[in-house]
N, C-alpha and C positions, 0 to 999 in steps of 0.2 A: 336368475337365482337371487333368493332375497337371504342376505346375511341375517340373525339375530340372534347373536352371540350375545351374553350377559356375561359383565367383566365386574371381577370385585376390584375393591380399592387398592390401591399400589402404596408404600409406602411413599410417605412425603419425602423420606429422605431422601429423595433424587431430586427433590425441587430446593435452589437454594434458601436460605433463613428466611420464615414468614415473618409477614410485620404480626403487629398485635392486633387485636382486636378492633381498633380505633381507627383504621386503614378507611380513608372516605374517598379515595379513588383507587376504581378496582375497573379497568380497562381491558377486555380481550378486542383483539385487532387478528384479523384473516389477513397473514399474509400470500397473495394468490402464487406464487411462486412464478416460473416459466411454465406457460401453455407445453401438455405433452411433456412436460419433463419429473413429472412424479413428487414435486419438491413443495405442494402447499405449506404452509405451515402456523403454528396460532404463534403470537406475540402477546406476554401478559404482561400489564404496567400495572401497576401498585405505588399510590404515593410520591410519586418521584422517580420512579424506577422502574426500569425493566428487571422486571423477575426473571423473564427468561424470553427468549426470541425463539426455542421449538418446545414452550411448553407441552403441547398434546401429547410429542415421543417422550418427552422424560416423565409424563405422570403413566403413561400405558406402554410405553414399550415398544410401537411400531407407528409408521411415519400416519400425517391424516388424511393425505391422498393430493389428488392429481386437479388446482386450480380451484379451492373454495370460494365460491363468491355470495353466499349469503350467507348470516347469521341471527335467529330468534329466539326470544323467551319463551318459552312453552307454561312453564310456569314456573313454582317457586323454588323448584325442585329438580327441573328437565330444561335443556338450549339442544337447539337441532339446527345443524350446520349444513348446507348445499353444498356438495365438495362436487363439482359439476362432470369432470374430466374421469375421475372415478366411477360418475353413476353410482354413487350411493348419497343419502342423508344420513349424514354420522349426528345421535342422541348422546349427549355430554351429562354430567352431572355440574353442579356451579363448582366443581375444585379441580373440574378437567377430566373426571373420569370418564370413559367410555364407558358407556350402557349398554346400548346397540348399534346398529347399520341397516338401514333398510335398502337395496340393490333393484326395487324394483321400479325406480322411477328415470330411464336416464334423460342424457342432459337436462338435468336439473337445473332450476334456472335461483328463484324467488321463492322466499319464504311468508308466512305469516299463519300466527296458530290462535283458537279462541281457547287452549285452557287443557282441550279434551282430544283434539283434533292438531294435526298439523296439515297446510294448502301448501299445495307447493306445483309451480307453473315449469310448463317441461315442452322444450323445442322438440321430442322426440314424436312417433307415431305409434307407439306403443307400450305398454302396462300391463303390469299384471296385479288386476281386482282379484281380491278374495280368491287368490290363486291360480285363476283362469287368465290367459292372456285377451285383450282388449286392441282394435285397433284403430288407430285415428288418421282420416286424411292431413288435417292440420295439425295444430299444438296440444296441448289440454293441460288440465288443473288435478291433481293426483290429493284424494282425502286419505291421511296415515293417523292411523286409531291408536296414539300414544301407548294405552294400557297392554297392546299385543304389538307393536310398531309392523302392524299390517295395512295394507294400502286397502280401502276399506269402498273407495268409488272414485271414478275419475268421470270428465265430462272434455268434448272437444269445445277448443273457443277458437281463434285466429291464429293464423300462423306465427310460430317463433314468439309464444308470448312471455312479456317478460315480470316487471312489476306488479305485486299482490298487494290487497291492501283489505280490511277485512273492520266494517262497519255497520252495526244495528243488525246483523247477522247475512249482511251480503258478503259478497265476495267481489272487488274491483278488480280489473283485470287486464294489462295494460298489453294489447297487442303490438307487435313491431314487423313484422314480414321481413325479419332483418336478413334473411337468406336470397330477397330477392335479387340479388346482383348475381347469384349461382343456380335458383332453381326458376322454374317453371310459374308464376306467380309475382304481384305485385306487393310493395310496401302495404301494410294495414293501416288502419288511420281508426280506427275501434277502441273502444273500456266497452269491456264484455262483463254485467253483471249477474253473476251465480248467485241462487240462495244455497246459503251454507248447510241446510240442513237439509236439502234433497239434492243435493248439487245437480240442478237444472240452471240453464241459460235461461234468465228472463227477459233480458235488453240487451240490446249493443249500440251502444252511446257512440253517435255518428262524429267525429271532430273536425274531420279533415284535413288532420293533422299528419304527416306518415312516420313510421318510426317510431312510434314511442318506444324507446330503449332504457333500460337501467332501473335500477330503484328507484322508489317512489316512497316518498317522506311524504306522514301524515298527520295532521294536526287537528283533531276533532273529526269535523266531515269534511275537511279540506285534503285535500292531494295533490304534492308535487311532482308534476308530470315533465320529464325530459323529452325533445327529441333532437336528434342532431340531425336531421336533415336529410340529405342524400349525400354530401361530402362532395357534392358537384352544385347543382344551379337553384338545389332547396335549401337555404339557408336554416340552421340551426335553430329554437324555437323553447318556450316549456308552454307551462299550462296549468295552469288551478283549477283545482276538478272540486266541483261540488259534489258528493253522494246524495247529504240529505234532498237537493231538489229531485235526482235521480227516484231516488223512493219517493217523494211524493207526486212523482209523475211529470214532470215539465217536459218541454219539449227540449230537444238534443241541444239547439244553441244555448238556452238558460240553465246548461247543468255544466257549464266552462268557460274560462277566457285564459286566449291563449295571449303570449308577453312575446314579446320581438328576441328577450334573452334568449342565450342558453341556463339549463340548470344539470352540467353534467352528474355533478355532484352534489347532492343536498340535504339535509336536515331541518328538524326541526328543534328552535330555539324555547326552553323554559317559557315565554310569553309567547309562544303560539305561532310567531314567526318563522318564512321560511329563512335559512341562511341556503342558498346556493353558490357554486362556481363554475360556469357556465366556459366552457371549452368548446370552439370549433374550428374543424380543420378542413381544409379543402384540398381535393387531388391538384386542381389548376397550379396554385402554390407551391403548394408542399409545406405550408405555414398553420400553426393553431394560431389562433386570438381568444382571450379569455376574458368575461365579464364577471363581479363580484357582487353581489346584490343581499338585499335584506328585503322582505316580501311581506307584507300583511297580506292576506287571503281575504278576510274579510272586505278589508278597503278596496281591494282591485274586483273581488265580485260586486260589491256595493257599485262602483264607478265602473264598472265594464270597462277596466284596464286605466283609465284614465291616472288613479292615481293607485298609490300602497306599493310601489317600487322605488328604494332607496340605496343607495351607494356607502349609508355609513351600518358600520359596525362598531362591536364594542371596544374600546379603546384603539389600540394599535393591530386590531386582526384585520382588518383591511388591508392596511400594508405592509405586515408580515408575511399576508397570503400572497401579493403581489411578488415576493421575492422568492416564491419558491418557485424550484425549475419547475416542475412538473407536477401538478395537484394532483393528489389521486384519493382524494376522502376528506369527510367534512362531518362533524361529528361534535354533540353537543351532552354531556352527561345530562340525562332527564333527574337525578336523583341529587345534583350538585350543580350544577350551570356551568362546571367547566368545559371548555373550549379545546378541541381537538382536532387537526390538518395531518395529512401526510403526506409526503412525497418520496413520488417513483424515481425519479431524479433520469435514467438513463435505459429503466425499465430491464436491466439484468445485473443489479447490486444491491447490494443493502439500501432500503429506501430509509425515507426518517418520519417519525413520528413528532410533532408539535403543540406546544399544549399552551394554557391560556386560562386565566382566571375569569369568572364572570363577567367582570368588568372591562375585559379585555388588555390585561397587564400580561407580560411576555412570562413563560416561567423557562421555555427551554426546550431544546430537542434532544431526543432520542434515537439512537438507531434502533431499526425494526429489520426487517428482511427483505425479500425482492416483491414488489409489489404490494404495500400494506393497501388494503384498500373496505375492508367492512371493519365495522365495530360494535362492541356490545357492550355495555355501562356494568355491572354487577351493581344488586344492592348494597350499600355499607355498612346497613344493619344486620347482614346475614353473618357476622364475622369475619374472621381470616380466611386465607383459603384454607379449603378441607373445613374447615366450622360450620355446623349447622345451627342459628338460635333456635334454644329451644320453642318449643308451642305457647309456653308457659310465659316466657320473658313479656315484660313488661316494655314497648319501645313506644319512643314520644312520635316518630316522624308520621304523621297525620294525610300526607301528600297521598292523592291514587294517583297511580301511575295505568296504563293499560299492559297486557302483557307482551309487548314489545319492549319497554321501558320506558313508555314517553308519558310525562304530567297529563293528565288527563283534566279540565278546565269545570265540565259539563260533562257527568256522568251518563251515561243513558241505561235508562231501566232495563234489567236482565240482561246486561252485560257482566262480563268477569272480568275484574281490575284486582291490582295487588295494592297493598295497602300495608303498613308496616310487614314486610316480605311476608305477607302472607294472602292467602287468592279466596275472594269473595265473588257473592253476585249481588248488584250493586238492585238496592229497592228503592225507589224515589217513597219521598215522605207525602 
């Protein structure tokens, strides 16, 4: 059953005092709650502060479901949230409002949208296209048509796939076979490339890697790729995934290099860098070990790993990350350079949110809720919350960002990037 209920705006006055207009950090944070226990919840920071730790229910009314684990910018206008445990994609407005829900995609995994379209990667076997149910032996990638929030084509890739990443008009796609310790089937070791506009399988990028699990942080045509291993005798691992060689046809080893880290948790930094925190755990033990790293992409594909992995970060974030119990998010405003950690601390409390100037000066933590673990930058040209600039307004900030939020370096022709909060298609001169 697919929800698409359209909700008008709630009064603000259930949300405490907005700042002003001037607010240049404007932070939503998923917090996933307890698996199974109905209690996801958003966390908004503004400035300094937590606005609120269950914004979603106080701007609408009713809770936002059962273990959110992604969150995207659709555009300037629209963020669609994988609320995975509910089986639905809940559509927001930038001031929290609910839009819609779409119900036909479960276990929902990953997001990533070009503008018009939302992708979205689903452990499930089944879909329902343009109102007909679909069925799949393995995983698949579900196309939802913003303008009707109807699930519009789905395609199967590898089992339990997870990370999306969406380039020049593919679609990456990061398989994990993460169910193999309970079903019938082996770990994946695949990036399954979709085109976006027929959603057809055109490649599957051999690595030999198993498990790629988790989000994947993307920097131009670069991708950072987790996998944690087996938790037994594969040790933990990432991977820098090239696309552009992928599109110009290379063969499967020249389109990656994989790093001895982990990157369980990772982002991309204002300069194009990855920032990871690399977490692995083994049954044998019973112990995590965690690596902290700064990545050029470029330098580790130039050198085929040799060099572009480094241990420093900006000022004191190296070890202030080192003191948290428990990482669980790594998060860098594209529209600001500030610096963002959270931890789960015990995995059923208030976890905390951490924050950090560009330069890597401490500013302070915050509590958030159980599990903070995704995040989503807002523009700070767009206003306070509930403000929309008008069309008209005149604004200086020159940056394109893609519609994820992240600085875009090297535009690519007939792509859609935002640009003073507003969505273009970018023409080379």
């Amino acid at each position: 059953m697919r929800i698409k209920t359209f909700i008008y705006i709630l009064s603000l006055s259930l949300l405490p005092t907005v700042l002003p207009a001037t607010a240049q950090e404007k932070i939503i944070v998923l917090d996933e709650g307890s698996w199974q226990s109905d209690n996801g919840r958003i966390s908004y920071f503004e400035d300094g502060r937590i606005v609120s730790n269950e914004w979603f229910r106080q701007v609408n009314g009713h809770k936002l479901g059962d273990t959110p684990n992604d969150i995207v910018q659709v555009n300037a206008e629209l963020l669609a949230i994988a609320v995975n445990w509910s089986n639905i994609i809940q559509f927001i407005r930038p001031d929290g409002t609910a839009v819609a829900a779409t119900e036909d995609v479960p276990n929902n995994r990953k997001l990533a949208s070009d503008g018009r379209y939302v992708y979205i990667s689903s452990y499930g076997h089944e879909c329902k296209v343009n109102g007909a149910m679909e069925y799949f032996t393995k995983g698949y990638v579900a196309k939802i048509d913003v303008a009707t929030f109807d699930v519009v084509d789905a395609v199967e890739v590898g089992y339990e796939p997870e990370g999306i990443a969406l380039y020049r008009g593919k679609l990456f796609v990061a398989n994990t076979g993460g169910y193999a310790f309970q079903e019938d089937h082996e770990y994946e070791t695949t990036v399954s490339v979709i085109d976006a506009a027929t959603m057809k399988v055109e490649r599957n990028v051999e690595t030999n890697i198993i498990n790629l699990y988790g989000k994947m942080s993307q920097s131009g045509q670069y991708l950072c790729i987790n996998s944690p291993g087996d938790y037994y005798d594969v040790p933990a691992c990432m991977m820098i995934f090239d696309c552009q060689a992928v599109i110009e046809g290379k063969p499967d080893p020249e389109c990656f290099q994989s790093l001895e880290y982990a990157a369980t948790y990772n982002c991309v930094n204002t300069d194009g860098r990855f920032f990871a925190i690399g977490s692995r755990f083994s049954y044998y033990t019973g112990d995590y070990t965690f690596n902290y790293i700064s990545v050029d992409p470029v330098e580790v594909m130039a050198t085929k790993g040799a060099k572009g992995v480094s241990e420093t970060m900006p000022g004191t974030v190296r070890e202030d990350l080192m003191k948290i119990q428990m990482p669980y998010g790594i998060y860098v405003n594209p529209y600001t350079g500030y610096i963002y950690a959270t931890d789960a601390g015990e995995f059923v409390a208030a976890g905390g949110l951490y924050q950090w100037t560009p330069e890597g000066e401490f500013l302070g933590t915050h509590q958030v809720y159980i599990n903070p673990a995704h995040f989503l930058a807002l523009n700070p040209n767009r206003g306070a919350i509930g403000e929309i600039a008008a069309e008209e307004e005149s604004l200086s900030d020159a940056t394109i960002y893609n519609l994820q939020g992240m600085r875009v370096v090297n535009p690519v022709a007939g792509q859609i990037y935002i640009q003073n909060g507003r969505k273009f298609i970018y023409h080379q001169n």
